[in-house]
C-alpha positions as CSV (number, residue, x, y, z in Angstrom):
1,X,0.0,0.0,0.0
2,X,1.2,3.8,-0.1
3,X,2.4,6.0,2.1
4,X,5.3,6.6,0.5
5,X,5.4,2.9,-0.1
6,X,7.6,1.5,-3.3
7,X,5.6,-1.2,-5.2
8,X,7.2,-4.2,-5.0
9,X,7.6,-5.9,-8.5
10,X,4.9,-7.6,-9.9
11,X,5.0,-10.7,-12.5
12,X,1.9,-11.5,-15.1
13,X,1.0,-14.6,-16.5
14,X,3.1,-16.1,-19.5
15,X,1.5,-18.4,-21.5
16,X,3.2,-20.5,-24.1
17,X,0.4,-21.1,-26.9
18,X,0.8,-25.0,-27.7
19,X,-2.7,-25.3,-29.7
20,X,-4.6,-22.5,-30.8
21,X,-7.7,-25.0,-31.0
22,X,-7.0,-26.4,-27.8
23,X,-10.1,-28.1,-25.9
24,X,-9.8,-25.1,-23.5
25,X,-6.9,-24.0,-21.7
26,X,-5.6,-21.2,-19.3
27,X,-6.6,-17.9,-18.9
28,X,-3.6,-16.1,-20.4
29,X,-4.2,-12.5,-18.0
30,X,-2.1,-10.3,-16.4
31,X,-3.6,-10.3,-12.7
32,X,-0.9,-11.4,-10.6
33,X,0.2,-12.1,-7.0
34,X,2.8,-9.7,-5.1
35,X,6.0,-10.3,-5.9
36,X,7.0,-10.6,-1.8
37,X,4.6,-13.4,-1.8
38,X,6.0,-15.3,-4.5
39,X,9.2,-14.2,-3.0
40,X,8.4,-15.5,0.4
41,X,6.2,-19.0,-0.6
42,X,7.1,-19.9,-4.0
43,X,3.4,-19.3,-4.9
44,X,2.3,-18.1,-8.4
45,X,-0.3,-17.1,-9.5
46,X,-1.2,-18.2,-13.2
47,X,-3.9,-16.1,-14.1
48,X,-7.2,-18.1,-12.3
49,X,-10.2,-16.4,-11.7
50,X,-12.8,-16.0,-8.6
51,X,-15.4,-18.3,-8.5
52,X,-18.9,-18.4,-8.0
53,X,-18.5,-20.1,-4.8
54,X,-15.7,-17.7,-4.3
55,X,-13.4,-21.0,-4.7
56,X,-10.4,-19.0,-4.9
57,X,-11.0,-17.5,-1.0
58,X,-10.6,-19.3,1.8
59,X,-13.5,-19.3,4.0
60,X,-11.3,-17.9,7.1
61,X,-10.9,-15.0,4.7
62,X,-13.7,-14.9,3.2
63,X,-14.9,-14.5,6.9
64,X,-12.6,-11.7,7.8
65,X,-13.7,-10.0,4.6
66,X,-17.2,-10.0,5.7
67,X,-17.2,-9.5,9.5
68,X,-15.0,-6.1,8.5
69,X,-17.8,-4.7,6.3
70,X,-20.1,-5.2,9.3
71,X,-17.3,-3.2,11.8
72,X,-16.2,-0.7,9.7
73,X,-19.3,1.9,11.0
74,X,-18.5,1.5,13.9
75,X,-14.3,3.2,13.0
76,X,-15.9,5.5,10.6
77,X,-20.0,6.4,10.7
78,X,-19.9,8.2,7.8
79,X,-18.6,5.6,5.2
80,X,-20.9,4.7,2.6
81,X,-20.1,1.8,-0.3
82,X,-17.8,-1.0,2.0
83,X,-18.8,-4.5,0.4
84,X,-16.7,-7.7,0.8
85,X,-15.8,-7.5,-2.8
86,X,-13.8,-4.4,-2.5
87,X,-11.7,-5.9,0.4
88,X,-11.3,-9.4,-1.3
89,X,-9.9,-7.2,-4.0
90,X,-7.5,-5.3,-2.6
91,X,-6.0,-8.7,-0.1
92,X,-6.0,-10.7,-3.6
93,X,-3.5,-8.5,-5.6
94,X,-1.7,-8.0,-2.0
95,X,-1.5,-11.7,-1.3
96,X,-3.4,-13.9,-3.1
97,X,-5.8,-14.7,0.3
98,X,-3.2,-15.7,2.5
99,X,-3.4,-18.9,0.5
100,X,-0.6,-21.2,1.6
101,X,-0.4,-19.8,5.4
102,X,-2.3,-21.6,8.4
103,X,-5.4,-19.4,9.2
104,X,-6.2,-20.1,12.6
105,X,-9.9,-20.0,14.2
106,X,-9.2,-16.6,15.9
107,X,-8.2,-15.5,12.4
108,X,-3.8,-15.1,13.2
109,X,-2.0,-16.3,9.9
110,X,0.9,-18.2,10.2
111,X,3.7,-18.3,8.7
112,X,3.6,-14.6,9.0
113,X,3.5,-13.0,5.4
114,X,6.3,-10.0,5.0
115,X,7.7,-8.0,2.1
116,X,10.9,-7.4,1.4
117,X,12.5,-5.0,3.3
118,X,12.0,-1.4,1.8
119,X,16.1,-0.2,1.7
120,X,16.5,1.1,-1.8
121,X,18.6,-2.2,-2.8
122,X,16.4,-2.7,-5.8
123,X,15.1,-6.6,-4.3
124,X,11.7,-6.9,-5.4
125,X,11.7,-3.5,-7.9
126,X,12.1,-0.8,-4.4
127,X,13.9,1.6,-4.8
128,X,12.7,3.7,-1.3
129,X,14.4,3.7,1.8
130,X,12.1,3.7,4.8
131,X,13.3,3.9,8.4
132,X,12.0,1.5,10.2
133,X,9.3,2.7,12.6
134,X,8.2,-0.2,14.8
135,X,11.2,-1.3,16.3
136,X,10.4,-4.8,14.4
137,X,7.3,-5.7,16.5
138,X,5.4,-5.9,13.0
139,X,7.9,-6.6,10.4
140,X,10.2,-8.6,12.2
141,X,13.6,-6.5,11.7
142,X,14.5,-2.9,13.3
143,X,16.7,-2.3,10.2
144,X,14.1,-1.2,7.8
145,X,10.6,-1.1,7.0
146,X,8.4,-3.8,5.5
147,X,5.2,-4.5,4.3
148,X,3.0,-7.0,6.6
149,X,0.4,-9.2,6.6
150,X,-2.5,-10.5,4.3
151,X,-3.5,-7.2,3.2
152,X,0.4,-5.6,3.5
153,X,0.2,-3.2,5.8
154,X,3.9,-0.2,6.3
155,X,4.1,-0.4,10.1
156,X,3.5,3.4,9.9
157,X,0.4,3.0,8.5
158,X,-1.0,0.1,10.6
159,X,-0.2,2.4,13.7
160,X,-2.8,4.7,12.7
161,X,-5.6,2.6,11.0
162,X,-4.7,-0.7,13.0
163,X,-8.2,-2.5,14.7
164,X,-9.0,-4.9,16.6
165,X,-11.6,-7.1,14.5
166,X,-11.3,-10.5,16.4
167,X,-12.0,-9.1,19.9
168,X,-8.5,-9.8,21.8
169,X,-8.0,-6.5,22.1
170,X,-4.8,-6.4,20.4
171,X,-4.9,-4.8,16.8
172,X,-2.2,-7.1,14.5
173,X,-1.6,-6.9,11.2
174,X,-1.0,-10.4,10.9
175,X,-4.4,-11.1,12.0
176,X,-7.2,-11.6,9.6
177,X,-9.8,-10.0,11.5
178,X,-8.2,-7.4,12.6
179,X,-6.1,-6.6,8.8
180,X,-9.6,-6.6,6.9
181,X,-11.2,-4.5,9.4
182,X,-8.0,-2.0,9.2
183,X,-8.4,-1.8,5.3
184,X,-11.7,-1.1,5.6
185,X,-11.4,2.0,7.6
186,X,-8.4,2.7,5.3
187,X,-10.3,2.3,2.3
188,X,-13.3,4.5,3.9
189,X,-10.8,7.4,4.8
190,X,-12.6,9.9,6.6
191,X,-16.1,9.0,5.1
192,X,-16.2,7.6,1.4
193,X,-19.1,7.1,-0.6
194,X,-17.4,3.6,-2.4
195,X,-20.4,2.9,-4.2
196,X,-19.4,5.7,-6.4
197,X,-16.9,4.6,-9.0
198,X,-14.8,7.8,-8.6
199,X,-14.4,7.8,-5.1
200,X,-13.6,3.8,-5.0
201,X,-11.1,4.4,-7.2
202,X,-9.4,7.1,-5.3
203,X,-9.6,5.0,-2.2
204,X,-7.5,2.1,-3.8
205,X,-5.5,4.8,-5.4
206,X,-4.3,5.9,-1.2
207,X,-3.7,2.2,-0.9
208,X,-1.0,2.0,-3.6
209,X,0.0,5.0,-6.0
210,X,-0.1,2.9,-9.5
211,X,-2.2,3.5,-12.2
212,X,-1.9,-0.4,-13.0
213,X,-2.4,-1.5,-9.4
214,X,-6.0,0.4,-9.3
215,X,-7.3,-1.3,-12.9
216,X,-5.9,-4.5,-11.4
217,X,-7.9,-4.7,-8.1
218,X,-10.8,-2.8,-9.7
219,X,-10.8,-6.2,-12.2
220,X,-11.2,-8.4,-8.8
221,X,-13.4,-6.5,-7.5
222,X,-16.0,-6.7,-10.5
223,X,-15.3,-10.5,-10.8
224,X,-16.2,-10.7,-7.0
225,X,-19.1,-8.7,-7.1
226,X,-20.6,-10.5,-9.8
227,X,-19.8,-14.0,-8.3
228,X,-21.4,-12.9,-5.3
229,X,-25.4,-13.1,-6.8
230,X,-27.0,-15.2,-8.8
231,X,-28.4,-14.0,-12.2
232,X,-32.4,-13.5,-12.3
233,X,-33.9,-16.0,-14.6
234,X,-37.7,-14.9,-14.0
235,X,-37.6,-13.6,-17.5
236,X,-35.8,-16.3,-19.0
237,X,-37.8,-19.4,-20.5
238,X,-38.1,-22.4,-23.2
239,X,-34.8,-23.8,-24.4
240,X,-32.5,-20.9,-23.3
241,X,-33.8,-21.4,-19.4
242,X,-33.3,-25.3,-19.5
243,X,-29.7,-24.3,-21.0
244,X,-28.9,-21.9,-18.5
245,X,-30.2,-24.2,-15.4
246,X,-28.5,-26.9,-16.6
247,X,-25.6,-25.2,-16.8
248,X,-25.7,-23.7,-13.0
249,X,-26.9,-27.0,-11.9
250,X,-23.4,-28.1,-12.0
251,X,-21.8,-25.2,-10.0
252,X,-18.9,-27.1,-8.0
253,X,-18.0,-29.6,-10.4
254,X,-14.3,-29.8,-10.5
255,X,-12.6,-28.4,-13.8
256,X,-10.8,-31.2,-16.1
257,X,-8.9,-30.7,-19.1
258,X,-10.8,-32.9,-21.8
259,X,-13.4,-33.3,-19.6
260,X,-17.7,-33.5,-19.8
261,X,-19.8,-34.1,-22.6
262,X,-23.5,-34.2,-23.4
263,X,-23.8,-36.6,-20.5
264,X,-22.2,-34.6,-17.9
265,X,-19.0,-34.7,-15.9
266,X,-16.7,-37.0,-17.1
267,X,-12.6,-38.0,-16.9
268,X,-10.7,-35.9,-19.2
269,X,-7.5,-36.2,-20.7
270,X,-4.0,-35.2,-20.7
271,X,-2.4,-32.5,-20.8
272,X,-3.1,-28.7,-20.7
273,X,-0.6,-26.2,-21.9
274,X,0.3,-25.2,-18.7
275,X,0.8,-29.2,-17.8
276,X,-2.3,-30.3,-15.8
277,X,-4.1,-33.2,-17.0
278,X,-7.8,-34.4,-16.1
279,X,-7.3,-38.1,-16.5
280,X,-7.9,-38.4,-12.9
281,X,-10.5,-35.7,-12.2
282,X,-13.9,-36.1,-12.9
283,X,-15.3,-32.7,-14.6
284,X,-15.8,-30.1,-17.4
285,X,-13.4,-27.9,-19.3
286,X,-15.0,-24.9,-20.1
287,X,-16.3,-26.5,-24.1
288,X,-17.4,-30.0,-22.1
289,X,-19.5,-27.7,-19.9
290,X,-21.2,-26.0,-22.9
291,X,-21.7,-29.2,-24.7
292,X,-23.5,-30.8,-21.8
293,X,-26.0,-27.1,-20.9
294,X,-26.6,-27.4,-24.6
295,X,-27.5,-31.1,-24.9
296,X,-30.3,-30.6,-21.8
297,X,-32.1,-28.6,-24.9
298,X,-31.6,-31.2,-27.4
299,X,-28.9,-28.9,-29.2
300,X,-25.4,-30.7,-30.4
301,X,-21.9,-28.7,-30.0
302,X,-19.2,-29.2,-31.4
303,X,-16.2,-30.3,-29.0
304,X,-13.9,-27.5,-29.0
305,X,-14.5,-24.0,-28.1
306,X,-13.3,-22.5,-31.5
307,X,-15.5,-25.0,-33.4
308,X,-18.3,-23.7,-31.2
309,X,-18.4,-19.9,-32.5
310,X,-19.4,-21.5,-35.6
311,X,-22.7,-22.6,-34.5
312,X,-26.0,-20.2,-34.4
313,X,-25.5,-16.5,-35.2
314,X,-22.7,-15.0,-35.0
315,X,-22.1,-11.8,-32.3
316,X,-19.2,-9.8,-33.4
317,X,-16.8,-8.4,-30.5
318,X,-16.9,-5.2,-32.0
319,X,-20.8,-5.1,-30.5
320,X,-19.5,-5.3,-26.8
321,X,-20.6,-7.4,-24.2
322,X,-23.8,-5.3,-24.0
323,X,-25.1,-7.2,-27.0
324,X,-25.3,-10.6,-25.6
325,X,-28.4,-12.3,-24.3
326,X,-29.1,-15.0,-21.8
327,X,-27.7,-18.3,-23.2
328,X,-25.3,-17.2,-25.3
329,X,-21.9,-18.3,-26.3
330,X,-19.3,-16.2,-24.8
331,X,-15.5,-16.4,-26.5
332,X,-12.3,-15.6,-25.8
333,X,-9.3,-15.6,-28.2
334,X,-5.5,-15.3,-28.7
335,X,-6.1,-12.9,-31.7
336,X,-9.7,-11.6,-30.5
337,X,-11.4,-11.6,-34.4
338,X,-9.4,-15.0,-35.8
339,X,-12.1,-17.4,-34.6
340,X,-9.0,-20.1,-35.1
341,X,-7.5,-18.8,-31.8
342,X,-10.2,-18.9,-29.3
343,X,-9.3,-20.8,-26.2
344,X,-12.6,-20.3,-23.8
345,X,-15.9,-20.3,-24.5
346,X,-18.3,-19.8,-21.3
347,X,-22.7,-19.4,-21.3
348,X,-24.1,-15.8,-20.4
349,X,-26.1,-15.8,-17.9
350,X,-27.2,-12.2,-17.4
351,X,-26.1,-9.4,-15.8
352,X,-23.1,-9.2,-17.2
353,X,-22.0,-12.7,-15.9
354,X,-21.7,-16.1,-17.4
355,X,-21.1,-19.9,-16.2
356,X,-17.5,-20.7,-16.1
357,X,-15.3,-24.1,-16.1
358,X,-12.4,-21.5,-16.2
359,X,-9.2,-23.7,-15.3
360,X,-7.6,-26.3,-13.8
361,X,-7.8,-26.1,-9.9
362,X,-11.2,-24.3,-10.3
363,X,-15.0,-25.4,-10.5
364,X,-17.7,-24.4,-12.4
365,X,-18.9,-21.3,-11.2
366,X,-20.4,-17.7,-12.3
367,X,-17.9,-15.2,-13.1
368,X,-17.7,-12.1,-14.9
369,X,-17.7,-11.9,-19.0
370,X,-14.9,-9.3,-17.8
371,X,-12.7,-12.3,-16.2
372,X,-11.4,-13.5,-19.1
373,X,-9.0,-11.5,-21.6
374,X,-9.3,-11.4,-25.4
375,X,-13.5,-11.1,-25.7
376,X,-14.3,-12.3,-29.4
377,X,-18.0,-11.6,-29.0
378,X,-20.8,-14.6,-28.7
379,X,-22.9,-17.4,-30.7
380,X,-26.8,-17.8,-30.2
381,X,-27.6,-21.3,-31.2
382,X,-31.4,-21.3,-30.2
């Protein structure tokens, strides 16, 4: 965060295309992890998504996240706009969750998280010298100044916006509880409206000074928000409904490369670019998932998601998202206008969302139609 905090460095995703017609593979975007945490856990981050059952939070966090939202009043009455979303946000890009650590029921993470140590030596893309200013009670180390916790907190900074959230009465950055609730009052400053786009940006603007760092947890925070509802299908009926339904009935099934067909869920096969195979997972990839909400109306897909866009009519990219409707095909691509290189393919579902086998290490679930990159527009087969 800011504060005359230097970002630490920050690595996207790097795909290596293998097949351009590939069953369906990676997401190939640029959201990423912190570098310290990477640095600290060897844990990467290769572009996933949230899922509708938030799959990519754990529920200790998740928790934290929440049980902030309900505190934060109470640290600043006149803050307007806190939702979950906009915290899980802001701890994703900062530390991917927590995932990896041991959250404890009281909500203290351990192995601590820390970032490098802020003395201009150029480790991790700083360049700042801070002083330290807790006399290493936070960070660890009275040499310097580091970044702590899930949601990376200066020590400077969690001395004036540190909470208690977990009731122990001591306010630790290394607690979950108590490091949502302090980014919440953060976030709210003196009394933010953060339902207003403007002022939410501003607010994650304090939080880190980067142009890039704002677009990227603004991206989480739409995929949250929109995996946090269920789309309304009281105006949805006939074949698109029994699409759509069939689809969300299998919210949770595991992803697997190669897997599902009109049937449902079944083993897939080996491997995805990135490595993974499904052989031993029983699931949909993103095209197996289609296939199956599409045979529940008594319409045949193709298998692959790039065969797929040549099905129905055709919705050009160049339309936007605006000018898909409920059951649609939703693609992705390499080269967004060369149908040869789309690699996802997902079902709109509404409001701006669709139902997603996204990757490997996910489940089907409702995510944004922002969450993947490369948009090359839609199909209506019914």
């Amino acid at each position: 965060m800011s504060q005359a905090r230097a970002r630490l460095g920050r690595w996207g995703c790097v795909t290596v295309l293998l097949l351009f017609t590939a069953v369906c593979c990676a997401v190939p975007v640029s959201n990423a992890i912190g570098a310290f945490v990477a640095l600290q856990s060897g844990m990467r981050d290769d572009g996933g998504i949230a899922g509708g059952d938030v799959a990519d939070i754990p529920a200790r966090m998740l928790a934290a996240y929440k049980k902030a939202v309900q505190q934060v009043g109470k640290h600043v009455p006149a803050c307007r706009g806190m939702r979950w979303p906009i915290l899980a946000g802001i701890a994703k890009v900062e530390s991917n969750h927590a995932i990896g650590r041991t959250i404890a029921d009281n909500g203290d993470i351990r192995p601590k998280i820390y970032g490098v140590l802020l003395n201009g030596s150029g480790a991790g893309g700083n360049a700042t010298v801070l002083p330290d200013t807790d006399g290493g009670t936070w960070d660890g180390t009275a040499t310097g100044e580091r970044a702590v916790g899930p949601f990376q907190f200066l020590p400077s900074t969690w001395s004036s916006v540190g909470k208690d959230g977990n009731g122990d009465r001591i306010a630790d950055p290394h607690n979950a509880d108590d490091a949502a609730l302090g980014a919440a009052v953060y976030l709210c400053g003196k009394g933010r409206d953060l339902a207003q786009r403007s002022q939410l940006k501003a607010a994650i603007w304090q939080y880190n000074h980067s142009s890039e760092y704002v677009a990227d947890v603004l991206g989480w925070i739409d995929q949250y928000t929109a995996t946090a509802k269920d789309p309304g299908l009281k105006n949805v009926f006939g074949n698109v409904r029994t699409v759509i339904e069939g689809a969300l009935s299998q919210r949770g099934v595991p992803y697997s490369w190669g897997g599902g067909n009109a049937g449902g869920p079944s083993y897939g096969t080996c491997c995805s670019p990135s490595g993974k195979t499904g052989t031993s997972i029983k699931g949909f990839d993103c095209s197996g998932l289609t296939l199956y909400a599409y045979a529940q109306a008594g319409v045949r897909l193709p298998r692959t998601a790039a065969a797929q866009a040549g099905v129905g009519r055709r919705i050009p990219a160049s339309l936007g998202t605006a000018a898909l409707e409920p059951g649609d095909l939703v693609f992705y691509a390499y080269a967004p206008g060369r149908d040869s290189t789309i690699y996802h393919v997902g079902i709109y579902a509404g409001s701006g969302q669709m139902i997603n086998a996204a990757r490997p290490g996910t489940a089907v679930r409702l995510d944004s139609v922002h969450a993947m990159s490369g948009y090359a527009g839609g199909a209506r087969p019914l």
